[in-house]
C-alpha positions in Angstrom: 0.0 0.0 0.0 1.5 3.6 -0.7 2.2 6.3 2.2 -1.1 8.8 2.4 0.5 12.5 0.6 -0.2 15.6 1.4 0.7 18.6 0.0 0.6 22.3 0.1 -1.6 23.3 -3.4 -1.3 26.2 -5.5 -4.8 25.4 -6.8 -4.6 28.4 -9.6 -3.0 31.6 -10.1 -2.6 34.1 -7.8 -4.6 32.3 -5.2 -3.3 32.8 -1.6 -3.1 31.0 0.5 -2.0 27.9 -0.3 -4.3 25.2 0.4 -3.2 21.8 2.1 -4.9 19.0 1.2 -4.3 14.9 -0.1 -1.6 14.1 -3.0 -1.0 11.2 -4.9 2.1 9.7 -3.6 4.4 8.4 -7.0 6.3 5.9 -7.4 9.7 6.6 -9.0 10.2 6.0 -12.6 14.0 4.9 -13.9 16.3 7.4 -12.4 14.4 8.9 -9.4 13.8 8.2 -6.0 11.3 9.4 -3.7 11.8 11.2 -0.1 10.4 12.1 2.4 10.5 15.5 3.3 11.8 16.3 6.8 12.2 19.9 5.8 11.7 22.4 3.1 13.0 25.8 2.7 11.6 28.8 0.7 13.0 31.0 -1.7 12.1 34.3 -3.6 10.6 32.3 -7.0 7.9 31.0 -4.7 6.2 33.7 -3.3 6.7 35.7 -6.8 5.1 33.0 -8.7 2.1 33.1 -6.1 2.0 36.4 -6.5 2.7 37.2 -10.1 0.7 34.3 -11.4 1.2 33.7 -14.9 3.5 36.7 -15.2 6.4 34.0 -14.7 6.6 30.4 -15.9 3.3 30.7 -17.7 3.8 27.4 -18.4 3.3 26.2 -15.2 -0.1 23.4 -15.0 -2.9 24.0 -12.2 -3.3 22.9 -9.7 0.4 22.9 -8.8 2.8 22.1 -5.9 5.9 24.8 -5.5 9.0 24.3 -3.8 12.8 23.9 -4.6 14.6 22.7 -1.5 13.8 19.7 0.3 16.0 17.5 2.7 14.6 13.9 4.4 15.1 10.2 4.2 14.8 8.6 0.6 12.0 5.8 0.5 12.0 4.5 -2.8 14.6 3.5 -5.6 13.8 3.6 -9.2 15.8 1.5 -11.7 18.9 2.2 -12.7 19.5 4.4 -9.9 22.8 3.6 -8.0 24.2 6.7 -6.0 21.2 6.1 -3.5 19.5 3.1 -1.5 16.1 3.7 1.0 17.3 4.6 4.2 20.4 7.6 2.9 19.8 11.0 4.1 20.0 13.6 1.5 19.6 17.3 0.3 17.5 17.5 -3.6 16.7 19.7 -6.1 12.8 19.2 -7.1 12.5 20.0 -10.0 8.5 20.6 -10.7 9.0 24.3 -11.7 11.5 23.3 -14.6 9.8 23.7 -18.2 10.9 20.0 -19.1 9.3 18.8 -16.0 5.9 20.7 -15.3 5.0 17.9 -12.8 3.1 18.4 -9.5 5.0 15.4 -8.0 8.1 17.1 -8.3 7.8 19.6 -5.7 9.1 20.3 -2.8 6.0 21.5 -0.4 4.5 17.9 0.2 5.1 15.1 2.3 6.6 12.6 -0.9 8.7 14.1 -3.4 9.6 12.6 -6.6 13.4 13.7 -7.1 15.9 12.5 -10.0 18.9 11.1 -9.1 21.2 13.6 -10.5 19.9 16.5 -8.4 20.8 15.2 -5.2 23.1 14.6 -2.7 24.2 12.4 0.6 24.7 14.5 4.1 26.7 13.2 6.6 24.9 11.7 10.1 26.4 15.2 11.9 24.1 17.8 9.9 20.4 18.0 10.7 17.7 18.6 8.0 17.2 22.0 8.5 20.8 22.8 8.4 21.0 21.1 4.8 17.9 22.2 3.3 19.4 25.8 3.1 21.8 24.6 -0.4 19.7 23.3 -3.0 18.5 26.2 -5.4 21.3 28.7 -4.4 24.1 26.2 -4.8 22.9 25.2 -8.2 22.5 28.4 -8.9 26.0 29.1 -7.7 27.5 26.8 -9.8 25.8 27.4 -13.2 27.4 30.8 -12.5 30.5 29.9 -12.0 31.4 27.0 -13.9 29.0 26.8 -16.8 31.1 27.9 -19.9 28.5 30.1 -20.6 29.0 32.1 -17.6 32.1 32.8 -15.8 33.5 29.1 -16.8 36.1 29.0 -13.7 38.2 25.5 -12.7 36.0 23.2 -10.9 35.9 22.9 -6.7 37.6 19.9 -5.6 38.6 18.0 -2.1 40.3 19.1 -0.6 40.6 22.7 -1.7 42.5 23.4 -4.9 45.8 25.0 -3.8 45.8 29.1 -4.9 45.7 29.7 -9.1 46.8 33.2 -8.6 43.5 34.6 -9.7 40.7 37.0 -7.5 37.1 36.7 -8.3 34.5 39.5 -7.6 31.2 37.9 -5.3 28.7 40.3 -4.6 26.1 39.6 -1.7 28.4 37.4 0.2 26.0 36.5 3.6 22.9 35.8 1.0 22.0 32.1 0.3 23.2 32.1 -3.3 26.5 34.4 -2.6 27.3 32.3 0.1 27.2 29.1 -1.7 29.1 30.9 -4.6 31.9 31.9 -1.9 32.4 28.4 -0.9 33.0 26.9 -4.3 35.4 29.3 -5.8 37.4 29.3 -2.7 37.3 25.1 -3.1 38.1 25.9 -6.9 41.3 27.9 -5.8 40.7 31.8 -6.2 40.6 34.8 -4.1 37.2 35.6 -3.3 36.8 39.3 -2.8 33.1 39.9 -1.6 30.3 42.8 -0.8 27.8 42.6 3.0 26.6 44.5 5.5 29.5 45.0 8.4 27.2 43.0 11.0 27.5 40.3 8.4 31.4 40.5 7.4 32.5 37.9 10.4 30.0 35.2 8.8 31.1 36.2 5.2 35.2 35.7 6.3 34.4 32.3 7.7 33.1 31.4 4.3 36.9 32.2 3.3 36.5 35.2 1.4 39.9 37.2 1.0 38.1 40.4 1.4 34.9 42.3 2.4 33.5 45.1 1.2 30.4 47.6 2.3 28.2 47.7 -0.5 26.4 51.0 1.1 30.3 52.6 0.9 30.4 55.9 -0.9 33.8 54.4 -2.0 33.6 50.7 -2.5 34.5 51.1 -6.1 37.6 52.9 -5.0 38.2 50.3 -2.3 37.8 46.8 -4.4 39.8 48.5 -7.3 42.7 48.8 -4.8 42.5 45.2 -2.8 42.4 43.5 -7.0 45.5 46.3 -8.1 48.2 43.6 -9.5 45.7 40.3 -9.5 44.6 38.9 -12.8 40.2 38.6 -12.0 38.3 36.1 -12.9 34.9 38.0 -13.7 32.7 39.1 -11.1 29.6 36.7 -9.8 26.4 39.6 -9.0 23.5 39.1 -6.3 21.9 42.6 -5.0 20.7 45.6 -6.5 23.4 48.1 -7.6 25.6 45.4 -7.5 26.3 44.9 -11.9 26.4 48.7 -11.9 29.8 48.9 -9.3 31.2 45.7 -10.9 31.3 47.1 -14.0 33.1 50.4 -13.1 35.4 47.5 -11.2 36.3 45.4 -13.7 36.9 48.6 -16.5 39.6 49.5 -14.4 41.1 46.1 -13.6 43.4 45.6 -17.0 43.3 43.8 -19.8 43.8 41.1 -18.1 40.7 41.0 -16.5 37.6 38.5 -17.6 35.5 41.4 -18.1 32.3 39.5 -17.5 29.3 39.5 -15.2 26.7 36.2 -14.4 24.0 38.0 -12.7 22.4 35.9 -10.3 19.4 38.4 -9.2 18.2 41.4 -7.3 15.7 42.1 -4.5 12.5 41.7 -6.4 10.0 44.0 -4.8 7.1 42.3 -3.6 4.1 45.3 -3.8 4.9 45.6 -7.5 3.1 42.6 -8.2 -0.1 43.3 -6.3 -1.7 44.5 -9.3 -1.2 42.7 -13.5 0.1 46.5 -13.9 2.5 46.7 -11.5 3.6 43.4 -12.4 3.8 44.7 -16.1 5.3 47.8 -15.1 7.9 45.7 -13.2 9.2 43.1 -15.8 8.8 45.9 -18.5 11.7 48.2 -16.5 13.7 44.8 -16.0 13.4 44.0 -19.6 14.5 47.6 -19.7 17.6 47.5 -17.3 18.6 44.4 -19.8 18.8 46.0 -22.7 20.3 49.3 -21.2 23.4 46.5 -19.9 24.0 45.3 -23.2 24.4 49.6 -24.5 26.6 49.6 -21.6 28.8 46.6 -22.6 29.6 48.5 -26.1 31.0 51.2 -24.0 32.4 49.4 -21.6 33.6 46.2 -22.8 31.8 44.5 -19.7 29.4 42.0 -20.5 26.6 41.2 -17.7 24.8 37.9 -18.5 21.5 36.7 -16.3 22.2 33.4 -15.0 19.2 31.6 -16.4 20.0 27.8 -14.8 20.6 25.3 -17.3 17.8 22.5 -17.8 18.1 20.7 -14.3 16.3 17.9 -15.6 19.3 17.0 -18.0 21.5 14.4 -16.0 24.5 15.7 -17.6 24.3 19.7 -16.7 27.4 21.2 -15.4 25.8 21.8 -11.9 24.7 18.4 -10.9 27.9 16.6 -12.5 30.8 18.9 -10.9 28.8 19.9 -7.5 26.0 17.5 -6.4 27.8 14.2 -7.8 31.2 15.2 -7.7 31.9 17.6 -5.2 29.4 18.0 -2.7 29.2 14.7 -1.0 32.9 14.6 -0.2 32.8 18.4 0.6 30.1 17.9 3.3 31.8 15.0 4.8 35.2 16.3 5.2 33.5 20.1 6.6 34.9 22.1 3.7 31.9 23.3 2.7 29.3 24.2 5.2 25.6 24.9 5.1 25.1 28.5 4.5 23.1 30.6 5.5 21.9 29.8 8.9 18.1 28.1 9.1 15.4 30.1 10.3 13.0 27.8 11.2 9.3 29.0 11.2 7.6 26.1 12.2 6.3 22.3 11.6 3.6 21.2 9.1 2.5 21.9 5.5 0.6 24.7 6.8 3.4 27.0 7.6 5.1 27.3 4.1 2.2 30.6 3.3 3.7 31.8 6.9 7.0 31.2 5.7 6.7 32.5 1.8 5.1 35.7 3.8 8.1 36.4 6.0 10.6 35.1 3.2 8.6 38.1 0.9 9.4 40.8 3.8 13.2 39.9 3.5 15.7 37.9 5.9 19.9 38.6 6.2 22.4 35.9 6.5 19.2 33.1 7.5 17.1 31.1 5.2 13.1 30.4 5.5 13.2 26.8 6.7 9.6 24.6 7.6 9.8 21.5 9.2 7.5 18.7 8.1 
């Protein structure tokens, strides 16, 4: 007999809350396995696909279950999978809000998720679920940034750390979950990592091994990083937080030739109000469409190219991210304590019918913590 589901619904667009009612549990196909969820964590494309309904993966079938991160015990074993058996703890990417996906089953706010093999990983015994559950998303996202040959294409983290290459690398947003993550792995790849936080935050971004921090608010942080990177050969600069591209590239112009003079923009603070109303949310992704097109002008001038770090399709067992972090990095990284959950878990509560709670407070805005619901 299959395990009763639950899940939290997003029964159509826009509707809020989310409603929590019975799921089909599914069985894995060849090349999944199914867990269940001990905890969850939220992150900003929830609550702004709630909110600005079809205005973002308008592809998306109702009713649908969100969610990205999830952490728990796997259950079930499909064929042909071999990096997992029932019993192994492990972190996942689900992967219902990818296009090749589409598939309520696949997401992360119920008590059974179906999760392919590729997108996820073994913890050790040491780390609790709702230490783990902070790395999914943002370290995918991380590493399509900074390894994908379509972004900043850097050496690949290894175990232990690869010894120093000589070369600095400009991370924006260093206590957020996805600058975090993205501090980890380039210090495990072997560069300098020269970062941007608030000063309450720069003691938790220098344990994450960056060289040096920077306050974004300074009147002269452009001044400042140009000075710390005089004489290093730079790598590119990996963007989170608004303002962020536009200092990066006065940056990088005056960092030489040799400088990679290229930006992977992993996101700014999207501003929830905006998308109250079908016009805000037009007015909003009309002024980003905007702010793209004015970064390309500015790259003809500048010779700095920013490119949106639009993931990869996750459902593709060979994309750079789940081959070089979740398969062959991550495990071992975790184990050994070379890479550490970051940011710290702010648990809301227990139970499927916290994660509206926890999108609401995730929508208001958090510093060095990540939404995290216990199920």
């Amino acid at each position: 007999m299959s395990p009763s589901n639950f899940a939290a619904w997003l029964p159509s667009k826009c509707v809020k809350p989310l409603q929590v009612g019975p799921a089909p549990y599914t069985p894995p196909k060849a090349g999944e396995i199914v867990v269940k969820n001990a905890a969850v964590a939220i992150n900003p494309v929830d609550w702004i696909k709630q909110q600005a309904g079809n205005a973002i993966m308008g592809y998306v079938k109702y009713p649908f279950i969100l969610g990205g991160d999830v952490a728990g015990q796997v259950v079930e074993v499909g064929s042909g999978v071999e990096r997992f058996r029932v019993g192994d703890r492990v972190i996942a990417q689900a992967a219902a809000a990818a296009p090749a996906s589409n598939n309520p089953a696949e997401g992360a706010f119920q008590h059974y998720t179906v999760i392919r093999e590729h997108l996820a990983s073994v913890i050790p015994d040491w780390m609790s679920y709702e230490q783990a559950v902070v790395l999914p998303l943002a370290l995918l996202t991380a590493a399509c940034g900074l390894f994908h040959g379509d972004f900043l294409a850097l050496d690949p983290p290894t175990v232990p750390a690869a010894p120093p290459n000589g070369k600095a690398i400009i991370i924006t947003g260093g206590s957020s979950s996805v600058g975090s993550n993205a501090i980890q792995l380039a210090v495990s790849a072997g560069y300098q990592v020269y970062s941007t936080a608030s000063p309450k935050n720069f003691t938790f971004v220098e344990k994450l091994g960056a060289t040096g921090i920077f306050d974004y608010h300074s009147s002269t942080l452009v001044d400042d990083m140009v000075a710390a990177l005089q004489g290093k050969t730079v790598a590119g600069a990996f963007v989170v937080g608004d303002g962020a591209a536009e200092a990066c590239t006065k940056v990088l112009r005056r960092c030489g030739k040799a400088a990679n003079k290229f930006i992977a923009f992993a996101g700014s603070i999207m501003p929830p109000d905006a998308l109250k109303t079908p016009l805000g949310t037009a007015m909003l992704f009309g002024s980003m469409a905007f702010w793209f097109g004015q970064r390309a002008l500015v790259s003809c001038f500048t010779g700095v190219r920013t490119k949106f770090v639009e993931g990869e399709d996750i459902c593709q067992p060979d994309n750079v991210a789940s081959k070089l972090v979740f398969r062959d990095f991550l495990p071992k990284a975790l184990a050994a304590r070379q890479f550490v959950p970051a940011p710290e878990p702010l648990v809301v509560g227990e139970g499927l019918d916290r994660i509206q709670e926890a999108m609401d407070l995730q929508m208001k805005g958090v510093s060095a913590q990540k939404i995290v619901v216990l199920l």
